[in-house]
C-alpha positions as CSV (number, residue, x, y, z in Angstrom):
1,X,-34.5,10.7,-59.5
2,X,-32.4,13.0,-61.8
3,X,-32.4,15.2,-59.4
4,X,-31.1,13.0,-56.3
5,X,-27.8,12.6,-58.2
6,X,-27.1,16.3,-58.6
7,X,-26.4,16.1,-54.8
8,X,-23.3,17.0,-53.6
9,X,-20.8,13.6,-53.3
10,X,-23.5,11.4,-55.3
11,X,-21.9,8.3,-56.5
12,X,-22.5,7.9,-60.4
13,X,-20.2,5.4,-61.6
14,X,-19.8,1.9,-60.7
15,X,-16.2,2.1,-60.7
16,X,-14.1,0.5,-57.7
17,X,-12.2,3.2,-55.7
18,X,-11.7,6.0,-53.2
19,X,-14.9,7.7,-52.6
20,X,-16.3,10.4,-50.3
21,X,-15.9,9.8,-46.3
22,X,-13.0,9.0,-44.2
23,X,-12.1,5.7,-45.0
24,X,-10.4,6.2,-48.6
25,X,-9.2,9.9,-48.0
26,X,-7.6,9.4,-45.1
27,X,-6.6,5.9,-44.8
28,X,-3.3,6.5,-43.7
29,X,-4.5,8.6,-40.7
30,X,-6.6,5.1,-39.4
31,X,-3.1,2.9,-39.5
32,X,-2.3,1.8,-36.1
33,X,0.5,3.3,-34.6
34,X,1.8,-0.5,-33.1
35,X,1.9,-1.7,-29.4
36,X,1.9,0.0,-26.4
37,X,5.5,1.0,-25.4
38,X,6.6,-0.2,-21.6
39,X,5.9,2.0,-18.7
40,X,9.7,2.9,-17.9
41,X,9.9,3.9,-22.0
42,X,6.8,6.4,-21.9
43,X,8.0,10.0,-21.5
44,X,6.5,11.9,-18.3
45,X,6.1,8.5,-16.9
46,X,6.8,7.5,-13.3
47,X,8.6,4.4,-14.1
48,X,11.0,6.5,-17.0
49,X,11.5,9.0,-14.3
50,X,12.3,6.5,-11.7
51,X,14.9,4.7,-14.4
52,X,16.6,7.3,-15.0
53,X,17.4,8.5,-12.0
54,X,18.8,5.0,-11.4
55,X,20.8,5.0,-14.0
56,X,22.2,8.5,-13.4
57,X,23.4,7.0,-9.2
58,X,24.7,4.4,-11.7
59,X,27.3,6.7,-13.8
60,X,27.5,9.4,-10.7
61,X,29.0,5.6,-8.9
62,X,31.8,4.8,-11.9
63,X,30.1,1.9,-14.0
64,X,26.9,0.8,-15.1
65,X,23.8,-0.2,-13.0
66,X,23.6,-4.0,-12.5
67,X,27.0,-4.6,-14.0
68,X,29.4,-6.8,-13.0
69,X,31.6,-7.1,-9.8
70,X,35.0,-7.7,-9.4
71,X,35.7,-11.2,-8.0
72,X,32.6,-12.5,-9.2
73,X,34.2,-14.3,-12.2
74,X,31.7,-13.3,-14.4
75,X,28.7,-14.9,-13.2
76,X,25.8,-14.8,-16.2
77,X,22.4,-14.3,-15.1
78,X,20.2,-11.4,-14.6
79,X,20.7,-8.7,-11.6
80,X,17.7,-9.3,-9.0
81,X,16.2,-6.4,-8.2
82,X,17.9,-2.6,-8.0
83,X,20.7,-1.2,-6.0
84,X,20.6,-1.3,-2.1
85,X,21.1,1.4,0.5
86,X,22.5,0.6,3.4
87,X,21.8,4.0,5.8
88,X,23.6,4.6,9.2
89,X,27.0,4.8,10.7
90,X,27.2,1.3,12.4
91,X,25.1,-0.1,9.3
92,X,27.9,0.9,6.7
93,X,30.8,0.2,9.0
94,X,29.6,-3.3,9.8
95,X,29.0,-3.9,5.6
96,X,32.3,-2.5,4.8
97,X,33.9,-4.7,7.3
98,X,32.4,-7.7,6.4
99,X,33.3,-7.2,2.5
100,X,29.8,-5.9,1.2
101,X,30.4,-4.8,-2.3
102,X,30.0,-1.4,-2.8
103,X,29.8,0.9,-5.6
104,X,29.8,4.4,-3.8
105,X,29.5,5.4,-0.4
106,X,28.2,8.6,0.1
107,X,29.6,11.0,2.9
108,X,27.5,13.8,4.3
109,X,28.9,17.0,3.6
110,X,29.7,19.5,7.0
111,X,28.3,16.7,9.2
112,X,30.3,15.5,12.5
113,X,33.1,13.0,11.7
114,X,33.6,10.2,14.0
115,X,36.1,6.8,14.9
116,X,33.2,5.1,12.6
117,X,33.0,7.3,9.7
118,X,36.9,7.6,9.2
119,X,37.1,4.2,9.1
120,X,34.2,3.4,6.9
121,X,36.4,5.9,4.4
122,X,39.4,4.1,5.0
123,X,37.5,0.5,3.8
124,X,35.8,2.2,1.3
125,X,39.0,3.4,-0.1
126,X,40.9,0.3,0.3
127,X,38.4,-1.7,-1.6
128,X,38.1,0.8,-4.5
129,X,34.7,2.2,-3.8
130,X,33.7,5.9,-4.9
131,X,34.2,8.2,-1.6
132,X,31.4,11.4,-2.9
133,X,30.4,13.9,-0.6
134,X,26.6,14.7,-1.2
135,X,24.6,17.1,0.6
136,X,22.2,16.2,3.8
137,X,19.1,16.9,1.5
138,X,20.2,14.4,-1.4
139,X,21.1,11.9,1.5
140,X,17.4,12.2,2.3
141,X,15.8,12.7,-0.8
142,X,18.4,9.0,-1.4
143,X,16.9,7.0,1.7
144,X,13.4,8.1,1.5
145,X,14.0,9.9,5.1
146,X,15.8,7.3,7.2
147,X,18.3,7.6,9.8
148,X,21.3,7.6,7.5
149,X,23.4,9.8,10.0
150,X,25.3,11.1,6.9
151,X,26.7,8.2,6.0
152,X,25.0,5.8,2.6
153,X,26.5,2.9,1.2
154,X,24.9,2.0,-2.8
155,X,25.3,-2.2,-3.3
156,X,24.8,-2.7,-6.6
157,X,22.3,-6.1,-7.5
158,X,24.0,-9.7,-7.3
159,X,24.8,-11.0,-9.9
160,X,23.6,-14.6,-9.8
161,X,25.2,-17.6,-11.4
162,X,22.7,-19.8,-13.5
163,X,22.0,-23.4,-12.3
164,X,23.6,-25.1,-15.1
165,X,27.0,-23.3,-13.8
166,X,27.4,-25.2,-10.6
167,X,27.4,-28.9,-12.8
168,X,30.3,-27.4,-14.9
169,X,32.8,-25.9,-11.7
170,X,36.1,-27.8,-11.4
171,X,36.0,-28.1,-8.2
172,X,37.6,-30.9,-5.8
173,X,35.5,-33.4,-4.2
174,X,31.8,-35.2,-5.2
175,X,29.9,-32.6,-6.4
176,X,27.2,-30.7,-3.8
177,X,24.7,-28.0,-4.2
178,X,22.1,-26.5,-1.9
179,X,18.6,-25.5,-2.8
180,X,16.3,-23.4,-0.8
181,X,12.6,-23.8,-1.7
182,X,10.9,-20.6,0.1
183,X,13.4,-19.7,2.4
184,X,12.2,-16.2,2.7
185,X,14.8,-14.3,5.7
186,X,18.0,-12.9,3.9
187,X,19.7,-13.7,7.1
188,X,19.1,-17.4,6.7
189,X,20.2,-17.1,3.5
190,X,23.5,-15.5,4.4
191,X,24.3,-18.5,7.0
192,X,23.2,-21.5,4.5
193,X,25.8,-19.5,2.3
194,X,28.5,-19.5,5.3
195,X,27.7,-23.4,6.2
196,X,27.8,-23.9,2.3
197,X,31.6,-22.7,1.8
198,X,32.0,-24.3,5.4
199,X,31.5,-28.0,4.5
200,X,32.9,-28.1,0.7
201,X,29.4,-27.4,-1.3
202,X,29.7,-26.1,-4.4
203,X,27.1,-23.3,-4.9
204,X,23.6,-22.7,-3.5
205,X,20.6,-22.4,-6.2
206,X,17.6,-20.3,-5.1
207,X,13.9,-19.5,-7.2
208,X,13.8,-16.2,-8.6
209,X,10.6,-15.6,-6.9
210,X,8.7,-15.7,-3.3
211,X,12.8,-16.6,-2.1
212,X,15.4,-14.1,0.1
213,X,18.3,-12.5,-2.6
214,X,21.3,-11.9,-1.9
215,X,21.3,-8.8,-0.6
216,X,23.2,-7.0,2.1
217,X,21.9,-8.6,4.8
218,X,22.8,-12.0,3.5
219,X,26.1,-11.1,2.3
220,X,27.0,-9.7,6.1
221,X,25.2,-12.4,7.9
222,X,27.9,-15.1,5.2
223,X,30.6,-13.3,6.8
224,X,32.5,-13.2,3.5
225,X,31.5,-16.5,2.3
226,X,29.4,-15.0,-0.4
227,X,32.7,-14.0,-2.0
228,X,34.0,-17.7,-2.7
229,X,30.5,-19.4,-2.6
230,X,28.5,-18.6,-6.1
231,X,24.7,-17.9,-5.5
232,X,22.4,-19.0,-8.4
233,X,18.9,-18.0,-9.3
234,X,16.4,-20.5,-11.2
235,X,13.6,-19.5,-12.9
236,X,11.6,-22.6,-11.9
237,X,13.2,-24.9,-9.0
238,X,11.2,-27.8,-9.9
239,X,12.4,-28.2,-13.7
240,X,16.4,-27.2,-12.2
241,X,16.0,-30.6,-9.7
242,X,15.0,-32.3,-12.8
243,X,18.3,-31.0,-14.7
244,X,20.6,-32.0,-12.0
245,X,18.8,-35.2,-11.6
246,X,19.5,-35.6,-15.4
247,X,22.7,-34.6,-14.9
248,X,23.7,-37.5,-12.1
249,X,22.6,-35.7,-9.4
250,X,20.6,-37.4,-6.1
251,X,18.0,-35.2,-4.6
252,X,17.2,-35.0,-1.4
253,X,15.5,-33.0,0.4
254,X,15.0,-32.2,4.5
255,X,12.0,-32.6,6.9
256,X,10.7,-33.7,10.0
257,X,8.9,-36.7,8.1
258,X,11.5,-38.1,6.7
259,X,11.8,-41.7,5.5
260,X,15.2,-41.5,6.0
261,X,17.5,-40.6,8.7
262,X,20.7,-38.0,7.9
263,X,23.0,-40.6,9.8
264,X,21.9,-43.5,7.4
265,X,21.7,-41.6,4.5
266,X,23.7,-44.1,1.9
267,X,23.9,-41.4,-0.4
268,X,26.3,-39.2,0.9
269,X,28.9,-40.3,-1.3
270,X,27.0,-39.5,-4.1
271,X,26.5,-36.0,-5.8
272,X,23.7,-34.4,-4.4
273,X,21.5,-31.4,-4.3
274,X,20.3,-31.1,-0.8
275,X,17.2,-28.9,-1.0
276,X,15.5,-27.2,2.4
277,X,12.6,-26.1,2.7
278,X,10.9,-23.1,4.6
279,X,9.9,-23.4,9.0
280,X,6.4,-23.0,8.5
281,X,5.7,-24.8,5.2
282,X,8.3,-27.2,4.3
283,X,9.1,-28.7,1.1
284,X,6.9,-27.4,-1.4
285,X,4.2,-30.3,-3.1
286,X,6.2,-30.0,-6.6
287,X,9.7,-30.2,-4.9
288,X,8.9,-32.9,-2.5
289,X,8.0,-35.0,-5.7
290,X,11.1,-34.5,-7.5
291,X,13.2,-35.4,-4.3
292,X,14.7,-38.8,-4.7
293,X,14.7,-39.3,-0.7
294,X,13.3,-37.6,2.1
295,X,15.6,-37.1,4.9
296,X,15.1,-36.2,8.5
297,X,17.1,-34.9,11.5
298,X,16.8,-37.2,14.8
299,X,16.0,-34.6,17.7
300,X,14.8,-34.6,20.9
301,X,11.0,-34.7,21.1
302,X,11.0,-31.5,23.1
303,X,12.4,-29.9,20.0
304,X,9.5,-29.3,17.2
305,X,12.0,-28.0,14.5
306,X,15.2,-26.7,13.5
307,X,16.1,-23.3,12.0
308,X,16.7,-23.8,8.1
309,X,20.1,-22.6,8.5
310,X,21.0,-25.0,11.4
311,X,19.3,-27.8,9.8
312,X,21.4,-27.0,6.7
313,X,24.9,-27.1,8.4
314,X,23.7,-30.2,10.1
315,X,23.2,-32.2,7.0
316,X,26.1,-30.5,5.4
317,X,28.1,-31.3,7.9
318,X,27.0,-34.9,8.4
319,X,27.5,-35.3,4.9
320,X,31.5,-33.9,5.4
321,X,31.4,-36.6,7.9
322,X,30.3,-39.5,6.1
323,X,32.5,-38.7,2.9
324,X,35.5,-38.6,4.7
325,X,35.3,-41.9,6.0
Protein backbone atom coordinates (compact mmCIF):
# COMPACT_ATOMS: atom_id res chain seq x y z
CA UNK A 1 0.00 0.00 0.00
CA UNK A 2 2.98 2.19 0.76
CA UNK A 3 3.88 2.09 -2.36
CA UNK A 4 0.40 3.14 -4.21
CA UNK A 5 0.78 6.56 -2.54
CA UNK A 6 4.26 7.27 -3.93
CA UNK A 7 2.26 7.63 -7.24
CA UNK A 8 2.39 10.70 -8.97
CA UNK A 9 -0.84 13.15 -7.83
CA UNK A 10 -1.78 10.58 -4.78
CA UNK A 11 -4.05 12.23 -2.40
CA UNK A 12 -2.53 11.98 1.25
CA UNK A 13 -4.38 14.31 3.26
CA UNK A 14 -7.88 14.68 4.05
CA UNK A 15 -7.84 18.28 3.68
CA UNK A 16 -10.70 20.05 1.61
CA UNK A 17 -9.34 21.89 -1.47
CA UNK A 18 -7.98 22.13 -5.03
CA UNK A 19 -6.65 18.97 -6.12
CA UNK A 20 -5.23 17.32 -9.27
CA UNK A 21 -7.59 17.41 -12.58
CA UNK A 22 -9.42 20.16 -14.25
CA UNK A 23 -11.99 21.10 -12.10
CA UNK A 24 -9.98 23.07 -9.30
CA UNK A 25 -7.06 24.30 -11.59
CA UNK A 26 -8.82 25.66 -14.03
CA UNK A 27 -12.14 26.57 -12.77
CA UNK A 28 -12.24 29.79 -14.23
CA UNK A 29 -11.75 28.35 -17.74
CA UNK A 30 -15.37 26.18 -17.10
CA UNK A 31 -17.38 29.62 -16.28
CA UNK A 32 -19.98 30.13 -18.85
CA UNK A 33 -19.47 32.86 -21.03
CA UNK A 34 -23.50 33.97 -20.74
CA UNK A 35 -26.30 33.84 -23.44
CA UNK A 36 -26.19 33.60 -26.91
CA UNK A 37 -25.92 37.08 -28.50
CA UNK A 38 -28.70 37.85 -31.35
CA UNK A 39 -28.08 36.97 -34.89
CA UNK A 40 -27.84 40.68 -36.28
CA UNK A 41 -25.09 41.17 -33.14
CA UNK A 42 -22.75 38.14 -34.18
CA UNK A 43 -19.77 39.25 -36.29
CA UNK A 44 -19.53 37.53 -39.91
CA UNK A 45 -23.21 37.05 -39.53
CA UNK A 46 -25.76 37.44 -42.24
CA UNK A 47 -28.18 39.32 -40.29
CA UNK A 48 -25.16 41.94 -38.85
CA UNK A 49 -24.13 42.24 -42.44
CA UNK A 50 -27.63 42.80 -43.64
CA UNK A 51 -28.07 45.63 -40.57
CA UNK A 52 -25.54 47.31 -41.32
CA UNK A 53 -25.86 47.95 -44.64
CA UNK A 54 -29.34 49.21 -43.60
CA UNK A 55 -28.23 51.41 -41.45
CA UNK A 56 -25.38 52.78 -43.68
CA UNK A 57 -28.69 53.65 -46.79
CA UNK A 58 -29.99 55.17 -43.50
CA UNK A 59 -27.02 57.85 -42.91
CA UNK A 60 -26.05 57.86 -46.86
CA UNK A 61 -30.35 59.17 -46.78
CA UNK A 62 -29.80 62.23 -43.96
CA UNK A 63 -31.27 60.70 -40.65
CA UNK A 64 -31.68 57.57 -38.95
CA UNK A 65 -33.45 54.36 -40.17
CA UNK A 66 -37.00 54.06 -38.80
CA UNK A 67 -36.97 57.62 -37.45
CA UNK A 68 -39.53 59.91 -37.51
CA UNK A 69 -41.28 61.77 -40.37
CA UNK A 70 -42.10 65.18 -40.64
CA UNK A 71 -45.95 65.78 -40.30
CA UNK A 72 -46.45 62.70 -38.46
CA UNK A 73 -46.75 64.60 -35.08
CA UNK A 74 -44.76 62.21 -33.44
CA UNK A 75 -46.57 59.19 -33.47
CA UNK A 76 -44.96 56.52 -30.74
CA UNK A 77 -44.91 53.00 -31.73
CA UNK A 78 -42.47 50.85 -33.34
CA UNK A 79 -41.47 51.08 -37.27
CA UNK A 80 -43.07 47.84 -39.09
CA UNK A 81 -40.79 46.37 -41.08
CA UNK A 82 -37.62 47.99 -43.03
CA UNK A 83 -37.41 50.71 -45.65
CA UNK A 84 -39.27 50.28 -49.05
CA UNK A 85 -38.06 50.56 -52.62
CA UNK A 86 -40.16 51.74 -54.96
CA UNK A 87 -38.27 50.81 -58.58
CA UNK A 88 -39.35 52.41 -61.95
CA UNK A 89 -39.96 55.64 -63.60
CA UNK A 90 -43.87 55.75 -63.52
CA UNK A 91 -43.58 53.89 -60.03
CA UNK A 92 -41.64 56.90 -58.39
CA UNK A 93 -43.40 59.59 -60.32
CA UNK A 94 -46.85 58.27 -59.31
CA UNK A 95 -45.42 58.02 -55.27
CA UNK A 96 -43.98 61.42 -55.41
CA UNK A 97 -47.11 62.78 -56.72
CA UNK A 98 -49.26 61.31 -54.43
CA UNK A 99 -47.08 62.52 -51.31
CA UNK A 100 -45.22 59.16 -50.54
CA UNK A 101 -42.72 60.00 -47.97
CA UNK A 102 -39.38 59.70 -49.05
CA UNK A 103 -36.07 59.77 -47.58
CA UNK A 104 -33.77 59.59 -50.88
CA UNK A 105 -34.47 59.07 -54.28
CA UNK A 106 -31.83 57.67 -56.10
CA UNK A 107 -31.01 58.88 -59.73
CA UNK A 108 -29.01 56.74 -62.15
CA UNK A 109 -25.96 58.13 -63.16
CA UNK A 110 -25.37 58.73 -67.32
CA UNK A 111 -28.76 57.12 -67.88
CA UNK A 112 -31.39 58.84 -70.39
CA UNK A 113 -33.42 61.65 -68.67
CA UNK A 114 -36.92 61.95 -69.48
CA UNK A 115 -40.45 64.44 -68.90
CA UNK A 116 -40.82 61.69 -65.85
CA UNK A 117 -37.51 61.74 -64.37
CA UNK A 118 -37.23 65.60 -64.27
CA UNK A 119 -40.17 65.85 -62.61
CA UNK A 120 -39.81 63.14 -60.16
CA UNK A 121 -36.49 65.48 -59.22
CA UNK A 122 -38.46 68.51 -59.14
CA UNK A 123 -41.07 66.69 -56.26
CA UNK A 124 -38.31 65.20 -54.73
CA UNK A 125 -36.74 68.48 -54.24
CA UNK A 126 -39.72 70.30 -53.34
CA UNK A 127 -40.56 67.93 -50.56
CA UNK A 128 -37.03 67.93 -49.15
CA UNK A 129 -35.98 64.46 -50.14
CA UNK A 130 -32.07 63.59 -50.80
CA UNK A 131 -31.66 63.77 -54.83
CA UNK A 132 -28.01 61.12 -54.96
CA UNK A 133 -26.86 59.93 -58.10
CA UNK A 134 -25.72 56.23 -57.62
CA UNK A 135 -24.31 54.15 -60.20
CA UNK A 136 -26.50 51.50 -62.47
CA UNK A 137 -24.74 48.60 -60.53
CA UNK A 138 -25.64 49.91 -56.94
CA UNK A 139 -29.21 50.51 -58.38
CA UNK A 140 -29.16 46.83 -58.92
CA UNK A 141 -27.21 45.43 -56.31
CA UNK A 142 -30.29 48.03 -54.26
CA UNK A 143 -33.49 46.31 -56.03
CA UNK A 144 -32.24 42.84 -56.14
CA UNK A 145 -32.37 43.16 -60.16
CA UNK A 146 -35.73 44.78 -60.98
CA UNK A 147 -36.73 47.01 -63.54
CA UNK A 148 -35.81 50.24 -61.70
CA UNK A 149 -35.05 52.12 -65.11
CA UNK A 150 -32.59 54.28 -63.05
CA UNK A 151 -34.81 55.70 -61.04
CA UNK A 152 -35.24 54.30 -56.81
CA UNK A 153 -37.31 55.86 -54.36
CA UNK A 154 -36.23 54.63 -50.29
CA UNK A 155 -39.68 55.09 -47.88
CA UNK A 156 -38.56 54.75 -44.72
CA UNK A 157 -41.12 52.37 -42.16
CA UNK A 158 -44.45 54.05 -40.79
CA UNK A 159 -44.50 55.06 -38.01
CA UNK A 160 -47.61 53.79 -36.38
CA UNK A 161 -49.69 55.47 -33.66
CA UNK A 162 -50.57 53.17 -30.60
CA UNK A 163 -54.25 52.38 -29.97
CA UNK A 164 -54.51 54.20 -26.87
CA UNK A 165 -53.66 57.47 -29.03
CA UNK A 166 -56.88 57.60 -31.01
CA UNK A 167 -59.12 57.76 -27.31
CA UNK A 168 -56.92 60.82 -26.39
CA UNK A 169 -57.11 63.05 -30.05
CA UNK A 170 -59.16 66.39 -29.65
CA UNK A 171 -60.86 65.97 -32.41
CA UNK A 172 -64.49 67.41 -33.37
CA UNK A 173 -67.32 65.18 -33.42
CA UNK A 174 -68.32 61.50 -31.48
CA UNK A 175 -65.41 59.73 -31.44
CA UNK A 176 -64.83 56.84 -34.46
CA UNK A 177 -62.15 54.42 -35.21
CA UNK A 178 -61.71 51.66 -37.72
CA UNK A 179 -60.34 48.24 -37.11
CA UNK A 180 -59.30 45.78 -39.74
CA UNK A 181 -59.09 42.13 -38.52
CA UNK A 182 -57.04 40.38 -41.45
CA UNK A 183 -57.34 42.61 -44.08
CA UNK A 184 -54.32 41.46 -45.92
CA UNK A 185 -54.13 43.80 -49.60
CA UNK A 186 -52.17 47.09 -48.89
CA UNK A 187 -54.42 48.59 -51.41
CA UNK A 188 -57.50 47.98 -49.33
CA UNK A 189 -55.83 49.32 -46.72
CA UNK A 190 -54.95 52.61 -48.43
CA UNK A 191 -58.89 53.14 -49.46
CA UNK A 192 -60.34 52.29 -45.82
CA UNK A 193 -57.68 55.01 -44.93
CA UNK A 194 -59.09 57.45 -47.81
CA UNK A 195 -62.93 56.61 -46.71
CA UNK A 196 -61.66 57.03 -43.05
CA UNK A 197 -60.49 60.83 -43.41
CA UNK A 198 -63.56 60.97 -45.90
CA UNK A 199 -66.39 60.45 -43.31
CA UNK A 200 -64.84 62.18 -40.05
CA UNK A 201 -63.14 58.86 -38.35
CA UNK A 202 -60.60 59.41 -36.20
CA UNK A 203 -57.69 56.85 -36.89
CA UNK A 204 -57.70 53.27 -38.20
CA UNK A 205 -56.09 50.55 -35.73
CA UNK A 206 -54.60 47.46 -37.47
CA UNK A 207 -52.79 43.92 -35.70
CA UNK A 208 -49.21 43.94 -36.00
CA UNK A 209 -49.37 40.62 -37.55
CA UNK A 210 -50.97 38.46 -40.53
CA UNK A 211 -52.51 42.38 -41.45
CA UNK A 212 -51.41 44.83 -44.77
CA UNK A 213 -48.91 47.98 -43.30
CA UNK A 214 -48.82 50.93 -44.40
CA UNK A 215 -46.64 50.82 -47.02
CA UNK A 216 -46.35 52.47 -50.33
CA UNK A 217 -48.98 51.02 -51.91
CA UNK A 218 -51.47 51.98 -49.26
CA UNK A 219 -50.19 55.35 -48.84
CA UNK A 220 -50.76 55.94 -52.87
CA UNK A 221 -53.85 54.03 -53.15
CA UNK A 222 -55.14 56.92 -49.65
CA UNK A 223 -54.39 59.45 -52.05
CA UNK A 224 -52.87 61.59 -49.30
CA UNK A 225 -55.16 60.75 -46.68
CA UNK A 226 -52.52 58.87 -44.86
CA UNK A 227 -51.08 62.29 -44.13
CA UNK A 228 -54.11 63.59 -41.92
CA UNK A 229 -55.50 60.09 -40.99
CA UNK A 230 -53.08 58.35 -38.08
CA UNK A 231 -52.57 54.51 -38.66
CA UNK A 232 -52.17 52.48 -35.46
CA UNK A 233 -50.70 49.06 -34.89
CA UNK A 234 -51.96 46.72 -31.91
CA UNK A 235 -50.16 44.02 -30.63
CA UNK A 236 -53.30 42.00 -29.99
CA UNK A 237 -56.75 43.37 -31.55
CA UNK A 238 -58.81 41.38 -29.26
CA UNK A 239 -57.44 42.91 -25.91
CA UNK A 240 -57.41 46.76 -27.90
CA UNK A 241 -61.56 46.13 -28.54
CA UNK A 242 -61.60 45.37 -24.94
CA UNK A 243 -59.67 48.89 -24.06
CA UNK A 244 -62.00 50.86 -26.18
CA UNK A 245 -64.90 49.08 -24.91
CA UNK A 246 -63.50 50.09 -21.43
CA UNK A 247 -62.98 53.21 -22.51
CA UNK A 248 -66.88 54.01 -23.74
CA UNK A 249 -66.55 52.65 -26.90
CA UNK A 250 -69.48 50.43 -28.86
CA UNK A 251 -68.05 47.70 -31.01
CA UNK A 252 -69.35 46.72 -33.93
CA UNK A 253 -68.31 44.80 -36.34
CA UNK A 254 -69.47 44.01 -40.27
CA UNK A 255 -70.84 40.86 -42.03
CA UNK A 256 -73.14 39.24 -44.21
CA UNK A 257 -74.92 37.67 -40.99
CA UNK A 258 -75.58 40.33 -39.22
CA UNK A 259 -78.21 40.72 -36.61
CA UNK A 260 -78.38 44.08 -37.31
CA UNK A 261 -79.02 46.09 -40.30
CA UNK A 262 -76.47 49.39 -41.02
CA UNK A 263 -79.69 51.58 -41.62
CA UNK A 264 -81.10 50.63 -38.17
CA UNK A 265 -78.03 50.66 -36.40
CA UNK A 266 -79.19 52.82 -33.13
CA UNK A 267 -75.76 53.22 -32.27
CA UNK A 268 -74.49 55.54 -34.66
CA UNK A 269 -74.51 58.33 -32.35
CA UNK A 270 -72.48 56.66 -30.10
CA UNK A 271 -68.53 56.26 -30.20
CA UNK A 272 -67.72 53.35 -31.98
CA UNK A 273 -64.96 51.21 -33.33
CA UNK A 274 -66.28 49.77 -36.44
CA UNK A 275 -64.12 46.71 -37.06
CA UNK A 276 -64.06 44.75 -40.74
CA UNK A 277 -63.12 41.80 -41.37
CA UNK A 278 -61.29 39.93 -44.33
CA UNK A 279 -63.51 38.59 -47.98
CA UNK A 280 -62.80 35.13 -47.46
CA UNK A 281 -62.83 34.72 -43.71
CA UNK A 282 -64.67 37.36 -41.92
CA UNK A 283 -64.57 38.41 -38.53
CA UNK A 284 -62.18 36.46 -36.69
CA UNK A 285 -63.90 33.91 -33.66
CA UNK A 286 -62.06 36.14 -30.83
CA UNK A 287 -63.19 39.50 -32.52
CA UNK A 288 -66.62 38.47 -33.39
CA UNK A 289 -67.00 37.87 -29.53
CA UNK A 290 -65.79 41.12 -28.32
CA UNK A 291 -68.15 42.95 -30.89
CA UNK A 292 -71.14 44.47 -29.05
CA UNK A 293 -73.41 44.11 -32.41
CA UNK A 294 -73.09 42.46 -35.57
CA UNK A 295 -74.01 44.54 -38.38
CA UNK A 296 -74.81 43.80 -41.98
CA UNK A 297 -75.14 45.55 -45.36
CA UNK A 298 -78.66 44.96 -47.20
CA UNK A 299 -77.72 43.97 -50.94
CA UNK A 300 -79.09 42.51 -53.66
CA UNK A 301 -79.11 38.73 -53.54
CA UNK A 302 -77.25 38.60 -56.73
CA UNK A 303 -74.46 40.23 -54.90
CA UNK A 304 -72.53 37.58 -52.48
CA UNK A 305 -70.23 40.23 -50.87
CA UNK A 306 -68.69 43.57 -50.81
CA UNK A 307 -65.07 44.52 -51.11
CA UNK A 308 -63.76 45.47 -47.49
CA UNK A 309 -63.00 48.79 -48.64
CA UNK A 310 -66.46 49.46 -50.12
CA UNK A 311 -68.16 47.91 -47.29
CA UNK A 312 -66.10 50.30 -45.06
CA UNK A 313 -67.12 53.64 -46.79
CA UNK A 314 -70.58 52.25 -46.77
CA UNK A 315 -70.93 52.02 -43.03
CA UNK A 316 -68.86 55.04 -42.66
CA UNK A 317 -70.79 56.85 -44.65
CA UNK A 318 -74.18 55.69 -43.31
CA UNK A 319 -72.91 56.41 -40.09
CA UNK A 320 -72.08 60.41 -41.38
CA UNK A 321 -75.62 60.08 -42.42
CA UNK A 322 -77.35 59.15 -39.42
CA UNK A 323 -75.25 61.61 -37.08
CA UNK A 324 -76.04 64.41 -38.91
CA UNK A 325 -79.55 64.09 -38.52
Amino acid sequence: MAGNQRRRAARTTNKKGAVVGSGGQRRKQLKGKGPTPRAADRVGHPAARRAGRSDAAGEKAGGRPGGSRGGQGGRRGGAKGSTELVAGRNSVLEALRTGVPGTALHVGSRMESDDRVRESITLATEAGIAVMESPRGELDRMTDGAVHQGLVLAVPPYDYAHPEDLMSQQLPGVPLVVALDGITDPRNLGAIVRSAGAFGAHGVVVPARRSAGLTAAAWKTSAGAAARVPVAQATNLTRALEAYRKAGFFVIGLDADGDVQLPGLELADQPLVVVVGSEGKGLSRLVRETCDQIVSIPMAAVTESLNAGIATAVTLYEIARARTR
